[in-house]
C-alpha positions in Angstrom: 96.6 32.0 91.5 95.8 32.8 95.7 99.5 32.4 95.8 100.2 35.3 93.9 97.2 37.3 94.6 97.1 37.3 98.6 100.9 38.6 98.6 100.6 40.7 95.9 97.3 42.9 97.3 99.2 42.9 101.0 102.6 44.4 99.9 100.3 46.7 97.9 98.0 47.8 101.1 101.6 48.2 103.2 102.4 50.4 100.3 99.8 52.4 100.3 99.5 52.6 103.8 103.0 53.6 104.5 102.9 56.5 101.3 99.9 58.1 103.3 101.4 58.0 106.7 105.3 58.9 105.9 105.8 62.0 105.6 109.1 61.6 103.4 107.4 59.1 101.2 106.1 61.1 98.4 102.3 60.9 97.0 104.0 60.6 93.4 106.4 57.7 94.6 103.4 55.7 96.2 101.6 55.8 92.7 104.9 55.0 90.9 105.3 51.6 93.2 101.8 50.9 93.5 101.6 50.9 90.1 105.1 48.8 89.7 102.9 45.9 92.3 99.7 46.2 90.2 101.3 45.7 86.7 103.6 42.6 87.7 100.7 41.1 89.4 98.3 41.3 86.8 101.1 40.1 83.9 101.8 36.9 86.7 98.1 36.3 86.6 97.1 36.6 83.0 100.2 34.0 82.8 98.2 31.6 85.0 94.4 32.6 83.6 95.4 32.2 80.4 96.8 29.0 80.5 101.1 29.5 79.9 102.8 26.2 81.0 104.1 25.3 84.2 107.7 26.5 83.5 107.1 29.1 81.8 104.6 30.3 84.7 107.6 29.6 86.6 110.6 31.0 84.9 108.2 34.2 83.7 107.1 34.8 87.7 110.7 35.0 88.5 111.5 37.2 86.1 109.3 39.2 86.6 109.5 39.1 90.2 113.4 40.4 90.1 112.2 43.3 87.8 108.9 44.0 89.8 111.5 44.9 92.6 114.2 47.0 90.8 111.1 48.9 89.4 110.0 49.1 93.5 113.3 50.2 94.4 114.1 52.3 91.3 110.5 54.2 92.2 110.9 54.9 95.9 114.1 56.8 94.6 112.3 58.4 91.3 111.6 62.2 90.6 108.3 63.5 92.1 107.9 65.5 89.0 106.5 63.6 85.9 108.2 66.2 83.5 111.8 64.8 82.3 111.3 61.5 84.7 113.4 58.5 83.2 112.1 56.3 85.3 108.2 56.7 83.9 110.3 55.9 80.3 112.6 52.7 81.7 108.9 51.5 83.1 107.1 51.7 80.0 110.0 50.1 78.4 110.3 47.0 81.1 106.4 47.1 81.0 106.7 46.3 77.1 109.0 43.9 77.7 107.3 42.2 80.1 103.9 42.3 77.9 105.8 40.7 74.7 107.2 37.8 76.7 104.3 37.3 78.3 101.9 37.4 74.6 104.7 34.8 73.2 104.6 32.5 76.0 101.0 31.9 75.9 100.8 32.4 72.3 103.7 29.6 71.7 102.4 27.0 74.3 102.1 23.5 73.4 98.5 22.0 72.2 
């Protein structure tokens, strides 16, 4: 779980760090991607703490992985405003996705 934690909370300080120094980094894009970091890592770790099975662990953490950084991406480039912002709605909607997967993998695993 170090192996997903350690990377996880140092591309999240670089993050932060970088949205309070840059000027032509936006407060609201900082929260978008720090929130992008925090979600993935927490779904990758409730994978591992609550006991999923090796490949799954695996396959899921690359999955999610690849979308963790087309929501990065997708969230430096977002609207600052939070009215009519599609990318707060394709979030929630990867988010659920991501959840669902995660609820059947551990609920499905082998006994």
């Amino acid at each position: 779980m170090n192996k997903v934690l350690i990377p996880a909370i140092s591309v999240l300080f670089v993050n932060i760090i970088a949205g309070l120094v840059l000027s032509v980094y936006p407060l609201a894009n900082m929260l978008y991607t720090s929130v992008t970091i925090i979600v993935n890592t927490l779904l990758v770790v409730m994978l591992f703490a609550l006991g999923a099975e090796r490949t799954h662990r695996l396959s899921l953490g690359m999955l999610f992985l690849i979308v963790g950084v087309v929501e990065f991406v997708s969230g430096l480039m977002a609207p600052s405003s939070v009215k009519d912002n599609w990318w707060i709605i394709l979030f929630a909607i990867f988010t659920a996705v991501e959840v669902i997967l995660c609820y059947l993998t551990i609920h499905y695993k082998k006994r």
